[in-house]
C-alpha positions as CSV (number, residue, x, y, z in Angstrom):
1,X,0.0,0.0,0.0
2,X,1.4,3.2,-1.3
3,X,2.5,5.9,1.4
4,X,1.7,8.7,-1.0
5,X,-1.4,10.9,-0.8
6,X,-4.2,10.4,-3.4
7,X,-5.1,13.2,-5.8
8,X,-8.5,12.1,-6.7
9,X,-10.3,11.0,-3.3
10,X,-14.1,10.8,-3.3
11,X,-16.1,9.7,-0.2
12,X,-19.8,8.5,0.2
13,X,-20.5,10.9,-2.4
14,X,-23.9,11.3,-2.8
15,X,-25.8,14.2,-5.8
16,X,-29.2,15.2,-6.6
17,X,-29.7,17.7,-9.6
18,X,-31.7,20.1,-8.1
19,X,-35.4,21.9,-9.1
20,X,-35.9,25.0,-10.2
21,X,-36.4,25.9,-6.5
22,X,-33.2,24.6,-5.4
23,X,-34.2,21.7,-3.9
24,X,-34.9,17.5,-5.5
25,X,-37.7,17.3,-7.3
26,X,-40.6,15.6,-5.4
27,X,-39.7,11.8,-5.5
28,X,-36.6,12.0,-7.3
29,X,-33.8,9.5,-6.0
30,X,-30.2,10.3,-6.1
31,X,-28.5,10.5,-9.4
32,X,-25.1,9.6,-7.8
33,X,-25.0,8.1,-4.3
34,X,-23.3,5.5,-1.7
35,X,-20.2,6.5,-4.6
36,X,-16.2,6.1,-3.1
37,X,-13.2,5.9,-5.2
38,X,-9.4,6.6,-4.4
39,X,-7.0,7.4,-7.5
40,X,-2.5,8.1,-6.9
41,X,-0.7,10.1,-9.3
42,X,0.1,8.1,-12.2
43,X,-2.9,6.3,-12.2
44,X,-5.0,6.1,-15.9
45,X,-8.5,5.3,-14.9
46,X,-10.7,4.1,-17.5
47,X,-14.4,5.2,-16.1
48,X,-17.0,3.3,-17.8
49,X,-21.0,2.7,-17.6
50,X,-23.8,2.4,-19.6
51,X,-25.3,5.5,-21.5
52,X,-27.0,7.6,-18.3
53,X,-24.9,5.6,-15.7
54,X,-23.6,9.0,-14.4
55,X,-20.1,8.9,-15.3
56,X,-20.5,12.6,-16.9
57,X,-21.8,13.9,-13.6
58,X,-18.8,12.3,-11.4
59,X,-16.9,13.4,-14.3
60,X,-18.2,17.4,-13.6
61,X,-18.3,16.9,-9.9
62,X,-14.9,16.0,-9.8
63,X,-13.9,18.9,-12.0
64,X,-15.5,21.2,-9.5
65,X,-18.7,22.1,-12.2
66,X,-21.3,20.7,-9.3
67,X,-21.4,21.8,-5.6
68,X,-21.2,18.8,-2.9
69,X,-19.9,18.9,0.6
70,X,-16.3,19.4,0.6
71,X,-15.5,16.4,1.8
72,X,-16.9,14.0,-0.8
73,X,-14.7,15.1,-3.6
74,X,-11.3,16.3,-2.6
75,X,-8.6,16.7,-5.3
76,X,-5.1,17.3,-5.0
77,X,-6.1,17.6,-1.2
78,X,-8.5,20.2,-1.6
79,X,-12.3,20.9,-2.4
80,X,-12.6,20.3,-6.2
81,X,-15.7,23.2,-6.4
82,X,-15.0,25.7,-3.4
83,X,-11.4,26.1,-4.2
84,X,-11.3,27.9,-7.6
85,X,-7.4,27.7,-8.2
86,X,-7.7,24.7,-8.8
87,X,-8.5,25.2,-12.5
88,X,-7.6,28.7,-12.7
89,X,-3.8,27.3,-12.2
90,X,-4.4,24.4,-14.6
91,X,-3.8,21.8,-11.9
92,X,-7.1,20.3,-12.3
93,X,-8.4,20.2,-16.4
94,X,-11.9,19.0,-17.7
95,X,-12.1,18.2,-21.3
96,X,-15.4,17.1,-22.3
97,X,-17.9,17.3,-24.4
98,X,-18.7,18.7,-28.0
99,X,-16.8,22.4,-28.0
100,X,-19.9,25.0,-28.0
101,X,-21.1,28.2,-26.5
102,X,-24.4,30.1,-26.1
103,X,-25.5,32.9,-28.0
104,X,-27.4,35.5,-26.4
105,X,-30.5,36.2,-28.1
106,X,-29.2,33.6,-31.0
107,X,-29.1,29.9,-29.9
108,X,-28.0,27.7,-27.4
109,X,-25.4,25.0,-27.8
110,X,-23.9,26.9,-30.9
111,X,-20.1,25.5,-32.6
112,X,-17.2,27.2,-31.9
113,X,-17.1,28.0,-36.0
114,X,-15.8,31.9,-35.9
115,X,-13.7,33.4,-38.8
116,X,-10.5,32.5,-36.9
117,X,-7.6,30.8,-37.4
118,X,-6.0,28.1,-35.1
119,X,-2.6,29.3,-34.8
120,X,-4.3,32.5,-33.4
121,X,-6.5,30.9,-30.9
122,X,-3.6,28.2,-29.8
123,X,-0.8,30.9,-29.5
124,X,-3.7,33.2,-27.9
125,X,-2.6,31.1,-24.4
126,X,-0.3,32.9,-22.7
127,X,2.2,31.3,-20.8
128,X,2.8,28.3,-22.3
129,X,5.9,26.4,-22.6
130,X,6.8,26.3,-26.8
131,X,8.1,23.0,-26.6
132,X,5.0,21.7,-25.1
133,X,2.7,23.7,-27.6
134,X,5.2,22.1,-30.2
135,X,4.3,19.1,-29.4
136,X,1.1,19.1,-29.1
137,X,0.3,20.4,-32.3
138,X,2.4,17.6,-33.5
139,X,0.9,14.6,-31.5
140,X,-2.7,16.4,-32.9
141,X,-1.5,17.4,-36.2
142,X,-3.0,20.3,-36.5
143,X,-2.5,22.8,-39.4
144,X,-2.5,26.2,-37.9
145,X,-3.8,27.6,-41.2
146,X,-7.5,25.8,-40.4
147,X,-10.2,28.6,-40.0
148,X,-12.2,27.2,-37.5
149,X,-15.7,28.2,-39.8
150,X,-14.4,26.1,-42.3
151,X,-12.9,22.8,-40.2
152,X,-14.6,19.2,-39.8
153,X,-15.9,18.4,-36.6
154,X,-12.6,16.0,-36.1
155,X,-10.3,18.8,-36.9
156,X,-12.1,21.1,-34.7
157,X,-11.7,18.7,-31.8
158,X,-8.0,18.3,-32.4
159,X,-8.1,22.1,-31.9
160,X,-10.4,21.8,-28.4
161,X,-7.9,19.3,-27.2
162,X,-4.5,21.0,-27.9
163,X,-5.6,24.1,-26.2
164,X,-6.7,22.3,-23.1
165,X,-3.3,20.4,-22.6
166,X,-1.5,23.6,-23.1
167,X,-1.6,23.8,-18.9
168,X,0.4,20.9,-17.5
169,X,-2.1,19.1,-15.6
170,X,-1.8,16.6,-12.8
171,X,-5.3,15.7,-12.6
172,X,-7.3,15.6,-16.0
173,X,-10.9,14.4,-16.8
174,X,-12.0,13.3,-20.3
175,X,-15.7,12.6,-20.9
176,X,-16.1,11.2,-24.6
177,X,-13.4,13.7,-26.0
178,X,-12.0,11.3,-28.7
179,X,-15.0,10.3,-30.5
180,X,-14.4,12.9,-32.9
181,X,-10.7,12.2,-33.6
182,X,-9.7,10.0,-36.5
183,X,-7.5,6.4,-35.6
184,X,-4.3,7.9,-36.0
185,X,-4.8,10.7,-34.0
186,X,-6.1,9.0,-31.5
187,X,-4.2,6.3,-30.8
188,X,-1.1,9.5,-30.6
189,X,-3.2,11.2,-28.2
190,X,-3.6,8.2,-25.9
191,X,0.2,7.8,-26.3
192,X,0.8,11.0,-25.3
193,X,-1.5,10.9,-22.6
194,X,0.3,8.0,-21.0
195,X,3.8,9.1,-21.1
196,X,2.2,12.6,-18.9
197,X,1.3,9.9,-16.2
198,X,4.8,8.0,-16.4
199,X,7.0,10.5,-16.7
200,X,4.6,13.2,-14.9
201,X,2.6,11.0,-12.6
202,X,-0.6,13.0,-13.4
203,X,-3.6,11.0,-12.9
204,X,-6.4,10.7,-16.0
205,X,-9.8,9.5,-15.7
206,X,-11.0,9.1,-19.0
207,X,-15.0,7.6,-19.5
208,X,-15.4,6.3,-23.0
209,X,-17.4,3.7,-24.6
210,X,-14.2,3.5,-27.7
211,X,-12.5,0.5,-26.2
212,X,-10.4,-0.4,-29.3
213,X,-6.5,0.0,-28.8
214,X,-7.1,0.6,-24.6
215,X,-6.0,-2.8,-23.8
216,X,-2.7,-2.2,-22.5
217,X,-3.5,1.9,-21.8
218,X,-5.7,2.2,-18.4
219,X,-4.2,1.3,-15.1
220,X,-7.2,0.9,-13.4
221,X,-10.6,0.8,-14.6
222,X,-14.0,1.9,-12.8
223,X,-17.3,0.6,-13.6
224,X,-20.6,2.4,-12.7
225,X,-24.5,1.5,-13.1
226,X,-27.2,3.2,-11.6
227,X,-25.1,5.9,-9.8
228,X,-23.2,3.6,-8.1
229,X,-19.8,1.8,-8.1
230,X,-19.7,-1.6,-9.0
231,X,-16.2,-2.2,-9.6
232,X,-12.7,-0.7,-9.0
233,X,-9.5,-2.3,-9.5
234,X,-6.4,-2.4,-11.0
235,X,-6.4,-3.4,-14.8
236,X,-4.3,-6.6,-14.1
237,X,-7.0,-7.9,-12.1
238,X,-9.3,-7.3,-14.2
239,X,-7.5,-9.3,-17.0
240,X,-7.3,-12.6,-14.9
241,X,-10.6,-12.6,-13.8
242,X,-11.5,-12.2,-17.6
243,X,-9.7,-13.6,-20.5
244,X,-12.1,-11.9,-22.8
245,X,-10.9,-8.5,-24.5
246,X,-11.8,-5.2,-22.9
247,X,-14.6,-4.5,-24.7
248,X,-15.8,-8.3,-24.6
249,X,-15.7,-7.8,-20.7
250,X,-17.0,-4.3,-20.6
251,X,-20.4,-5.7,-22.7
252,X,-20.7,-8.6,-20.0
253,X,-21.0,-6.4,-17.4
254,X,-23.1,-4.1,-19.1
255,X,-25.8,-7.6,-20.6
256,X,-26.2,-8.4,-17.1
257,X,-27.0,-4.9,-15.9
258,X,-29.8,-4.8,-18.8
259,X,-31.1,-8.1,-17.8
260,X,-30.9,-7.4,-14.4
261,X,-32.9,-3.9,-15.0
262,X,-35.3,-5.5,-17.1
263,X,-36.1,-8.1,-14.5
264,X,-36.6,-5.3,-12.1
265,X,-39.2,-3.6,-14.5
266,X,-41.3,-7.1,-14.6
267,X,-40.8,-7.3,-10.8
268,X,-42.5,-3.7,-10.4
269,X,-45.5,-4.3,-13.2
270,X,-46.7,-7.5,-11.2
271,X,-46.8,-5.9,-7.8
272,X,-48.9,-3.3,-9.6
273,X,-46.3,-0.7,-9.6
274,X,-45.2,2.3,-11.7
275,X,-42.5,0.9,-13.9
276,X,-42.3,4.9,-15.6
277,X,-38.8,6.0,-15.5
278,X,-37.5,9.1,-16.8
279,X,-34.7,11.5,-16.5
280,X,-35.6,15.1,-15.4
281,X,-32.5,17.6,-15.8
282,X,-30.5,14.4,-15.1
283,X,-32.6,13.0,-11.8
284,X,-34.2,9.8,-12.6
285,X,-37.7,10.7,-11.5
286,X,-40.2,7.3,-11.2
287,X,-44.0,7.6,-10.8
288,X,-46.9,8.3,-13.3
289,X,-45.7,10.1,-16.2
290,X,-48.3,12.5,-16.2
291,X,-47.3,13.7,-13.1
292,X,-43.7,13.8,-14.4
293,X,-44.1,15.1,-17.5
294,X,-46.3,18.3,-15.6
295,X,-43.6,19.4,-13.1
296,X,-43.4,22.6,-13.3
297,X,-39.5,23.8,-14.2
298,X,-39.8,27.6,-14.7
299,X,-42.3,30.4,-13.4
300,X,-43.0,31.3,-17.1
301,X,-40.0,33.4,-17.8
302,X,-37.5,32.4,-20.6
303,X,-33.8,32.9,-21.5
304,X,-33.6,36.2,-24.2
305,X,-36.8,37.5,-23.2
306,X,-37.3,40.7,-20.8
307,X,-40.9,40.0,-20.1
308,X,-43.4,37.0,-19.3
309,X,-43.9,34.1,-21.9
310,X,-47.2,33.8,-20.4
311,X,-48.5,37.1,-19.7
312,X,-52.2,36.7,-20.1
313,X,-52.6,33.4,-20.3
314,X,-53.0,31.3,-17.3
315,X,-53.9,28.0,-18.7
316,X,-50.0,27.4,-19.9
317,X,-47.8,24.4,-17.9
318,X,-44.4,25.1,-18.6
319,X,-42.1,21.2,-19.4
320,X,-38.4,21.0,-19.9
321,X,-38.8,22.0,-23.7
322,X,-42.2,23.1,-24.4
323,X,-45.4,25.1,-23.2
324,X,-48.2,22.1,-22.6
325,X,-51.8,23.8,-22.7
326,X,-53.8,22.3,-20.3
């Protein structure tokens, strides 16, 4: 047992997405809960879980994007959300995601496709050591000609990456960032990414569902269903209790969960039971689905607008995405 203090340290972590009031919605469960999971420098943890597992919310937890108790999530010692230098100094880095921004008055969720070039926008970082930048470009090939209105959404990824390695990081969190990238580029990224925890000792966790050429790249790999940690250990392990590939294994564990799930569902429908399930701002919510589908998540005010969507009209339920008329 190593002597050494972890960076990533997360204890009986438990996480509701709150309403619009602040609080759970009425007869929400935890999203996250019961969750515990201790990473060292130099570990490469591979997170993975089935599609709404809740490995994106540990994933912005941990990079201080989500408020718990400071002692659930600690990283590099100290409160991943209430101490902000964290990420200001580049100690802590969150890549995830497609790379987007919100208009104002214009659209949500909108590409980063501005007449700009990427040699402006990468060498816009200050304080960056060249040799690093260097090589980064290289591992990512990218041309700093590309005008990033012009780029594919592979090229433009290669972009997003580079400039959020310019930092040297010793804890990094990647949710889904190379589904974008090409095999080549790829498989140099993941290269790359391991000779920063050898030579380095950063610690990575990086969720994914890409398994091909990771055989021999995680350390240790975590798996979560349901919010909850099912298993954590080192990849060695993990290879003698399985002689199947990684992604062989991976779809075991995730069969069973289905069957298990399913079996659940068929459980709940002969006791007479609501079997409805559905995610509400990332809260699984179970009960009648008319009384999910009603819950009120705004008091009739909308994003852009300096007045009331519903003045004059009382007869107006406001869901997640539309006005329902009752």
């Amino acid at each position: 047992m190593s002597d050494q203090p972890p960076t990533v340290e997360i204890t009986d972590l438990k996480f509701t997405y709150p309403g619009i009031d602040g609080h759970p919605p009425p007869g929400s469960t935890p999203l996250i809960q019961d969750f515990s999971l201790t990473l060292l420098s130099g570990h490469r943890c591979l997170l993975v879980g089935a599609n709404g597992a809740g490995k994106t919310t540990i994933l912005k937890i941990l990079g201080g994007k989500h408020m718990v108790e400071p002692h659930m999530v600690r990283v590099l010692g100290r409160s991943a959300f209430h101490d902000t230098a964290l990420t200001s100094s580049g100690d802590l880095s969150y890549l995830g995601g497609a790379w987007k921004r919100d208009v104002a008055f214009a659209g949500f969720e909108v590409s980063i496709q501005m007449d700009i070039s990427a040699e402006k926008m990468i060498f816009g970082v200050a304080g960056i050591d060249p040799d690093r930048r260097a090589e980064l470009i290289k591992v990512l090939d990218v041309d700093l000609s590309w005008r990033m209105h012009k780029v594919s959404d592979g090229q433009r990824r290669r972009v997003q990456i580079c400039m959020g390695l310019l930092k040297p990081f010793k804890v990094l969190l990647l949710d889904e960032i190379t589904v974008d990238l090409d095999v080549l580029a790829r498989a140099d990224l993941l290269s790359f990414l391991k000779k920063e925890c050898d030579e380095r000792h950063a610690t990575i966790i990086y969720a994914t569902h890409i398994f091909d050429g990771l055989e021999s790249w995680p350390s240790h790999i975590v798996y979560v269903a349901n919010g909850r940690l099912q298993l954590s250990m080192p990849m060695d392990q993990v290879k003698e209790l399985s002689k199947m590939s990684l992604m062989r294994t991976v779809e075991g564990w995730l069969r069973k969960e289905r069957d298990e799930e399913m079996k659940r569902r068929k459980e709940r429908k002969a006791k007479g039971l609501p079997e409805f399930e559905k995610r509400v701002d990332g809260t699984r919510v179970v009960g009648d689905p008319a009384h999910v589908a009603a819950r009120v998540i705004n008091n009739g005010w909308a994003a852009g607008r300096l007045h009331s969507t519903v003045a004059g009209e009382e007869n107006f339920t406001f869901s997640s995405n539309r006005v329902l008329r009752q």
